[in-house]
Wavefront OBJ file of the C-alpha trace (Angstrom):
o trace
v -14.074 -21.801 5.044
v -12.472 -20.295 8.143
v -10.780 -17.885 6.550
v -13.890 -16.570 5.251
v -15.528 -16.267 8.832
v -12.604 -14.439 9.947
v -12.450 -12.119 6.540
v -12.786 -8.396 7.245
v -11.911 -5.061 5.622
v -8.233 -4.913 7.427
v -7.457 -8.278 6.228
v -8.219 -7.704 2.747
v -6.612 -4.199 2.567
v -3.201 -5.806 3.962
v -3.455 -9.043 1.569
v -4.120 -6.235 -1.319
v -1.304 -3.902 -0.198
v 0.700 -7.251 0.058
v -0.207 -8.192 -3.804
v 0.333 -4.491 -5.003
v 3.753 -4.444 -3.758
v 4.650 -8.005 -5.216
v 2.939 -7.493 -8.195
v 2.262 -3.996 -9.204
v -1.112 -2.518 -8.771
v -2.344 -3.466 -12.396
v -1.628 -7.030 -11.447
v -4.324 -6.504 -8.470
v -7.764 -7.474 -9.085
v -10.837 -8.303 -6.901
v -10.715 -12.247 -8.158
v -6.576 -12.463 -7.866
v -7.524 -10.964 -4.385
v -9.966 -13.638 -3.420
v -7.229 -15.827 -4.604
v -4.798 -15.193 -2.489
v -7.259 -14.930 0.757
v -8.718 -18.081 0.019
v -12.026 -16.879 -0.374
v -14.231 -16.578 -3.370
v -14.634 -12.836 -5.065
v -18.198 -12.781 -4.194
v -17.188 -12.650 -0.377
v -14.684 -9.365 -1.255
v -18.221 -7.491 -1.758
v -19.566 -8.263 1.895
v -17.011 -6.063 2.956
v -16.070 -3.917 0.476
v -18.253 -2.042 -2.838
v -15.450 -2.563 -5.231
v -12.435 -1.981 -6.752
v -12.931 1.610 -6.254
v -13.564 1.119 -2.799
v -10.484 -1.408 -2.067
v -8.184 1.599 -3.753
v -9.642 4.224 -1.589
v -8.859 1.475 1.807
v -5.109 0.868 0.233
v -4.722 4.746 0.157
v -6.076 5.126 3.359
v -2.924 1.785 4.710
v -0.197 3.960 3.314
v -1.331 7.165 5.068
v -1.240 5.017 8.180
v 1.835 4.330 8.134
v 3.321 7.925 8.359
v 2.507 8.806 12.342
v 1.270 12.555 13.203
v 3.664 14.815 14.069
v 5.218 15.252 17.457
v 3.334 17.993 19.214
v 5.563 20.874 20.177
v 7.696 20.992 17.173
v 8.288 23.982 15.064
v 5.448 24.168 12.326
v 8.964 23.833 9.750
v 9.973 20.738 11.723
v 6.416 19.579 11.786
v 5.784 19.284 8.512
v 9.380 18.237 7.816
v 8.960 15.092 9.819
v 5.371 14.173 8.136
v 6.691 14.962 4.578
v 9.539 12.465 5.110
v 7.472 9.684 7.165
v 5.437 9.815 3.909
v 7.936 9.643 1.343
v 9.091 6.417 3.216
v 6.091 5.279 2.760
v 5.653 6.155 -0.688
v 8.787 4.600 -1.142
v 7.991 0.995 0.223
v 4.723 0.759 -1.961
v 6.035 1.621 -5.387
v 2.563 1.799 -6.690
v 0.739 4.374 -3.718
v 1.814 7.726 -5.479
v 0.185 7.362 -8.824
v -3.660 6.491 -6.498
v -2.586 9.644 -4.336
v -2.515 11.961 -7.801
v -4.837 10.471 -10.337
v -8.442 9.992 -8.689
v -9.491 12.049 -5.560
v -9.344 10.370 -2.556
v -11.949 11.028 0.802
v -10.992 8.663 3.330
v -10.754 9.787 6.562
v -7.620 9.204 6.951
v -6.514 11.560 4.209
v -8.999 13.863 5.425
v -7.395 13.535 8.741
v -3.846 14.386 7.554
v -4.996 17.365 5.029
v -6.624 18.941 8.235
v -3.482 18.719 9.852
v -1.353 20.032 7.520
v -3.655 22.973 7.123
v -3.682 23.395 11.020
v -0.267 23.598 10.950
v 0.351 26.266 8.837
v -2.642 28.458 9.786
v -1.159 28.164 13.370
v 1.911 29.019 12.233
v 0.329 32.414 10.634
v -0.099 31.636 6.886
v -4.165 32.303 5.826
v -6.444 29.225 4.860
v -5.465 30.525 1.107
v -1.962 30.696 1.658
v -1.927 27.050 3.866
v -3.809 25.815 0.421
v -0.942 26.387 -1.716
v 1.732 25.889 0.352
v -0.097 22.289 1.144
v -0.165 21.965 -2.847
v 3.526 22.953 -3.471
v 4.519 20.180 -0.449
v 2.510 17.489 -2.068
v 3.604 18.698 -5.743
v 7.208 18.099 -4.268
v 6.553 14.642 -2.570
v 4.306 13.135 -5.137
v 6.656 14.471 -8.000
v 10.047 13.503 -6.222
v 8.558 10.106 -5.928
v 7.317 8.973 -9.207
v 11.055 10.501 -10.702
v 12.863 8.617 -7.701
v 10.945 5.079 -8.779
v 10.470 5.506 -12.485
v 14.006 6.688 -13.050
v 15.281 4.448 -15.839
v 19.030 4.154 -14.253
v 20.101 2.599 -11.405
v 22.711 4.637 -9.184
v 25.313 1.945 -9.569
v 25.532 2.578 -13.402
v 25.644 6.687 -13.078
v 29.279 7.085 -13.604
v 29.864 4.318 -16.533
v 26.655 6.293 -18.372
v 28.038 9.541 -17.778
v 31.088 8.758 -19.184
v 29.505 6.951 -21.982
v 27.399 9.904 -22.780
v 29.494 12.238 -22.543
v 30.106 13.037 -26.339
v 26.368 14.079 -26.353
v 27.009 17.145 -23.822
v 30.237 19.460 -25.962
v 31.721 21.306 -23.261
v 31.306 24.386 -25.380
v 27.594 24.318 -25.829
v 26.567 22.893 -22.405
v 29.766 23.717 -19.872
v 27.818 23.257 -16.641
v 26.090 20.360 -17.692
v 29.357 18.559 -19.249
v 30.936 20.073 -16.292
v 28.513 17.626 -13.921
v 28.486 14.845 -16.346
v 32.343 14.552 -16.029
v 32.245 14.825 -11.916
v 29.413 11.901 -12.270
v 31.596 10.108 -14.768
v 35.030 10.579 -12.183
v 33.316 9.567 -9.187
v 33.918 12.724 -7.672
v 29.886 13.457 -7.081
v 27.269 10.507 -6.888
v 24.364 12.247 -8.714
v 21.844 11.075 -6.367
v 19.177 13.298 -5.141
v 17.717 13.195 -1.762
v 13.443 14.478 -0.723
v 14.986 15.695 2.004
v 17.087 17.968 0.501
v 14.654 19.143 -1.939
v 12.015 19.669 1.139
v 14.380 21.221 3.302
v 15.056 24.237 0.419
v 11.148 24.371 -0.025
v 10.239 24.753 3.841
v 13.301 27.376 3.857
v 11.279 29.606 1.693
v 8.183 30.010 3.209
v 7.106 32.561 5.080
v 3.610 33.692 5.985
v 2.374 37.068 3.758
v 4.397 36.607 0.745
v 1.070 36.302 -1.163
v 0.146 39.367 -0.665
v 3.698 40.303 -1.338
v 2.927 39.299 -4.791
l 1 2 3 4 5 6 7 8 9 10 11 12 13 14 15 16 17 18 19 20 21 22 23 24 25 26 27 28 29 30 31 32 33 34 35 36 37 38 39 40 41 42 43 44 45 46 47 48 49 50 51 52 53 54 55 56 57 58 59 60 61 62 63 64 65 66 67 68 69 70 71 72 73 74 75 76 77 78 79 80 81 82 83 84 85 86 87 88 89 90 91 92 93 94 95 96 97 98 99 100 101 102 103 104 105 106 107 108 109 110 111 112 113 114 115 116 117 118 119 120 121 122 123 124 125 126 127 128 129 130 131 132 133 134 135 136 137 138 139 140 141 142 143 144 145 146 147 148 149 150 151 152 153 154 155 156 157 158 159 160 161 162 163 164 165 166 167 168 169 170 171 172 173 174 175 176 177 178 179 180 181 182 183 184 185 186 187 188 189 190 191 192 193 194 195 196 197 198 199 200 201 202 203 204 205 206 207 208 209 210 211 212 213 214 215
């Protein structure tokens, strides 16, 4: 009964974001929820509509946890240091990336952070229509980068004994590069692993403001 009194919205997005992470999101459900708080389901919907509505709150935790930028910072190093505060995040809630990309999401804090991504790059000189598909490309990249990084079905401990064991599949005369890599995997002599950063530094490298209407 006192945990009821002291119920609100915070405490049942963190027990939620809690069960998600433990569980996977499909395991998550409004009565496994009132479970764990202690609470019956009926006392969820005081606070919250729904499902719906607890999704849109969990989405809304994540982007909390990836700070604004530092003010002063190149609009590059800007974005750099939001993109990668976010993959972290991403990273530590296996299930978050698949609710960013598969129903829309109007919180204010996503609002909040699509504003300032768009502030950045209009400041920086690129034109609301430009800042819209840059802002798409970044996402693209994070979002993307993400589900390969967590859905991979290796783990980077068993690169080189696969590579080796696969090896037979990639003849050096049809596929050199690639049987070329697979054999530097399979030696040791190159890891194979693949790092956001990396990926976002090459993206941010490229842009420049006007190359639409280059095109």
């Amino acid at each position: 009964m006192e945990k009821k009194r002291n119920l609100t919205v915070e405490k049942i997005v963190a027990e939620a974001v809690s069960l998600a992470d433990a569980e996977r999101i499909s395991a998550l459900s409004m009565r496994r929820l009132a479970a764990a708080l202690g609470v019956e389901a009926a006392s969820l919907y005081n606070h919250l509509a729904g499902k719906e509505a607890l999704l849109d709150q969990m989405v809304e935790a994540v982007l909390a946890e990836a700070p604004p930028s530092q003010q002063g910072a190149d609009w590059r190093g800007s974005l750099r240091a939001l993109y990668l505060a976010e993959q972290a995040a991403l990273m530590r809630h296996p299930w978050a990336s698949m609710l960013f990309v598969s129903r829309p999401n109007m919180g204010p804090a996503m609002l909040a952070r699509i504003e300032r991504v768009l502030a950045v790059l209009t400041g920086a000189g690129f034109s609301l229509i430009e800042a819209d598909h840059v802002w798409n490309a970044l996402d693209s990249l994070l979002h993307g980068f993400t589900l390969v990084k967590l859905n991979f079905p290796l783990a980077p401990e068993d690169y080189a004994e696969q590579a080796a064991l696969h090896a037979h599949l990639i003849p050096v005369e049809v596929f050199p590069n690639l049987r070329g890599l697979a054999d530097l995997v399979a030696a040791r002599r190159h890891d194979g692993l693949q790092e956001f950063s990396f990926a976002l530094d090459l993206l941010l490298s490229a842009l420049r403001p006007g190359r639409q209407q280059e095109g």
